[in-house]
KEVEX-935525 format. One line per 5 residues: their letters; for each residue x, y, z of N, C-alpha, C. Coordinates in Angstrom, 2 decimals, decimal comma, padded with zeros to 5 digits. Atoms other than C-alpha are relative to their C-alpha. Example, Ala and Ser with C-alpha at 12.3 -4.5 7.8 and 13.67 -1.06 7.14 Angstrom:
2
AS	000,89:-001,19:000,00:012,30:-004,50:007,80:000,90:001,20:000,00 ~ -000,82:-001,19:-000,06:013,67:-001,06:007,14:-000,77:001,09:000,73
This chain:
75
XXXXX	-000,06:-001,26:-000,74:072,20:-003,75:-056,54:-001,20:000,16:000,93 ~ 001,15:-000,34:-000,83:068,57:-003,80:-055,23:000,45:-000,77:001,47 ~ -000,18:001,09:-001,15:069,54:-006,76:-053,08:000,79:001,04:000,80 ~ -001,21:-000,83:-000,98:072,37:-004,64:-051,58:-000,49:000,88:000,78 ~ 000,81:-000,89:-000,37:070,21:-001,90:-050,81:-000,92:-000,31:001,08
XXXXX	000,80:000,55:-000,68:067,51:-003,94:-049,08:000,46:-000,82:001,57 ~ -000,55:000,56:-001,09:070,27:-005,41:-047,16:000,49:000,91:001,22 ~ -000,17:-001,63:-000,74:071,22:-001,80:-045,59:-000,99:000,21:000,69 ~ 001,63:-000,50:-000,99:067,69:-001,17:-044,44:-000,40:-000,59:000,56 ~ 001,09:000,81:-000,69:065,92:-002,34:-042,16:-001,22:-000,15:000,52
XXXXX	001,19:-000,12:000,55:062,87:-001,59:-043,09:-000,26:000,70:-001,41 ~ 000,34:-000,32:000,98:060,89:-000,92:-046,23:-001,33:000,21:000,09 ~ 001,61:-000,25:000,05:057,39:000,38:-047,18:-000,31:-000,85:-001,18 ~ 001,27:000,46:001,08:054,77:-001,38:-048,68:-001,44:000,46:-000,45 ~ 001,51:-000,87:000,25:051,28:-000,06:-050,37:-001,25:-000,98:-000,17
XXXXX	000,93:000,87:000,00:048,43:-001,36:-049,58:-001,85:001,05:-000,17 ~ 000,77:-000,31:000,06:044,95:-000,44:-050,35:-000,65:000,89:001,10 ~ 000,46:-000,74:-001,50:043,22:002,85:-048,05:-000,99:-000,44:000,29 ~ 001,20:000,84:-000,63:040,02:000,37:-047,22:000,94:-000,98:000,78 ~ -001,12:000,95:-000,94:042,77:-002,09:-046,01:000,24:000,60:001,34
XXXXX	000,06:-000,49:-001,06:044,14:000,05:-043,88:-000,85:001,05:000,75 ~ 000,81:-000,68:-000,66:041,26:001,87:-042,89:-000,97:-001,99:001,70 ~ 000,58:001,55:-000,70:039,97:-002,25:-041,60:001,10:-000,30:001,22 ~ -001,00:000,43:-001,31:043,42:-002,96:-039,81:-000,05:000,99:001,24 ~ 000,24:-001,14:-001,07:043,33:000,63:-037,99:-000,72:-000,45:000,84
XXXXX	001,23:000,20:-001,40:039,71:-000,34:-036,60:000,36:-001,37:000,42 ~ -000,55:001,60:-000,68:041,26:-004,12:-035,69:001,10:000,58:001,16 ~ -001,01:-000,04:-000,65:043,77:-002,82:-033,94:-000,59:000,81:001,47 ~ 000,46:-000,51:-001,28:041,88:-000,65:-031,33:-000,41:-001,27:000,72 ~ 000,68:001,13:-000,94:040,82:-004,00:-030,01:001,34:-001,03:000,55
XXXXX	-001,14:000,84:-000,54:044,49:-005,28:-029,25:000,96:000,71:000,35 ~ -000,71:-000,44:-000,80:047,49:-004,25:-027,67:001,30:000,59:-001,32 ~ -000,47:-000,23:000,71:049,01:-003,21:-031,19:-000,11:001,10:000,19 ~ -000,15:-001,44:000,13:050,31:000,69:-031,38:-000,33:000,22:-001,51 ~ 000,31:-000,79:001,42:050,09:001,03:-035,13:-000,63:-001,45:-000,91
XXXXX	000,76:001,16:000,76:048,66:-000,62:-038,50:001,59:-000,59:-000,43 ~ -000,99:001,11:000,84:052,30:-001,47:-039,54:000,72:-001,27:001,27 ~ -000,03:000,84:-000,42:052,96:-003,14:-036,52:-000,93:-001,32:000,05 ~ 001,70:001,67:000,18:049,55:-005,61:-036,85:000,59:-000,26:-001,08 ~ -000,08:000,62:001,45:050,64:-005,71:-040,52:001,07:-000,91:000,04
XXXXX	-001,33:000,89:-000,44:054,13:-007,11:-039,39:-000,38:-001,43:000,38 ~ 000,51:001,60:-000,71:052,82:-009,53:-037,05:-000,62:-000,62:-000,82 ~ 000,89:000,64:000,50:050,00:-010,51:-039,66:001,13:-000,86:-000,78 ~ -000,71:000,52:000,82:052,71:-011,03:-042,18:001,24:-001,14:000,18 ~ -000,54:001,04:-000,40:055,15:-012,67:-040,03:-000,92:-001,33:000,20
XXXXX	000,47:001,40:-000,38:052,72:-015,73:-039,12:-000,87:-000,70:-000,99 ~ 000,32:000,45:000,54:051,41:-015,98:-042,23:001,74:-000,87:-000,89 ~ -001,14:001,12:000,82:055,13:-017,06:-043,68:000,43:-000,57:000,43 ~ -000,68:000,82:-000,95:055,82:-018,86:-040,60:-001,06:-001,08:-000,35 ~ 001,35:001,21:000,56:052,41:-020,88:-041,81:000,41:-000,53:-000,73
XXXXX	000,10:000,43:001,52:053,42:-021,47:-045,21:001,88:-000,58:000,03 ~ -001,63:000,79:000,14:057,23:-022,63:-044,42:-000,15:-001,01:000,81 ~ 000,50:001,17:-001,15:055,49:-024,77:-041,60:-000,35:-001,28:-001,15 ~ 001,20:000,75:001,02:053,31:-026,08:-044,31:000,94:-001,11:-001,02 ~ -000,27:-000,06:000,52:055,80:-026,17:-046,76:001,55:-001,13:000,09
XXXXX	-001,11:001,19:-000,38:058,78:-028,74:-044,32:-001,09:-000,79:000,31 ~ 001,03:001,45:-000,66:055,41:-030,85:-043,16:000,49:-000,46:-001,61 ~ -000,06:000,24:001,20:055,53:-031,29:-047,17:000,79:-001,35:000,06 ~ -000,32:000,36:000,46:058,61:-032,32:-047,45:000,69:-000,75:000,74 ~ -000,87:001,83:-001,00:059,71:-034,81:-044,41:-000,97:-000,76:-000,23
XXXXX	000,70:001,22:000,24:056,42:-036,67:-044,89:001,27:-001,33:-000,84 ~ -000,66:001,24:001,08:058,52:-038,68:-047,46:001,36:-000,82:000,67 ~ -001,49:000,26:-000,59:061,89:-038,61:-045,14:-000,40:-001,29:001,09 ~ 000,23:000,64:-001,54:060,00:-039,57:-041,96:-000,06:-001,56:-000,47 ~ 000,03:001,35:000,36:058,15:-042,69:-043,94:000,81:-000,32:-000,74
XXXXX	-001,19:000,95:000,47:061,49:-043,99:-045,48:000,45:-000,37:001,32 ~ -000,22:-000,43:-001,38:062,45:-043,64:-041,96:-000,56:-001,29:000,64 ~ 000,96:001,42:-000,36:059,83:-046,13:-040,90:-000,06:-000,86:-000,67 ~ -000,26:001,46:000,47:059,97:-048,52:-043,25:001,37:-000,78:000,03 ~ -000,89:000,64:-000,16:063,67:-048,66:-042,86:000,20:-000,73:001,29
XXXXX	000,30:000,94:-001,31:063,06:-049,84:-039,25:-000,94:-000,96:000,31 ~ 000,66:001,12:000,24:060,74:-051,99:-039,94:-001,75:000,46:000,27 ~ 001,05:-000,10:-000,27:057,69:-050,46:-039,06:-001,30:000,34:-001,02 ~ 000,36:-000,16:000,89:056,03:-049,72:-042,48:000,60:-000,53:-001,04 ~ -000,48:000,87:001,02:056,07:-051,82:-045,43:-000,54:001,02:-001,32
């Protein structure tokens, strides 16, 4: 049921510490961001775009070099 719910919205709140966002607030006067949940967005988007980056380098290493040794270029 939660799932279902989450799938309806399209957005949700999250809680984060008031020193947190007292830090992003003053970050944000220095960029072209309107609010802290937009910086928080962006922050959050490119940190899971990092970690899924991270996370296919992982796992073709192994594809690529089968890859190469099947062509002959790695033994």
């Amino acid at each position: 049921m939660a799932k279902e719910v989450l799938e309806k919205r399209k957005y949700t709140t999250i809680t984060i510490p008031t020193i947190l966002f007292q830090k992003l607030h003053e970050q944000i006067k220095k960029t072209g961001f309107s609010s802290v949940s937009d910086y928080a967005t962006y922050i959050l988007r490119e940190t899971v775009s990092e970690m899924e980056l991270r996370k296919t380098k992982k796992t073709d290493v192994p594809n690529v070099m089968e890859k190469l040794r099947a062509l002959g270029y790695i033994k």
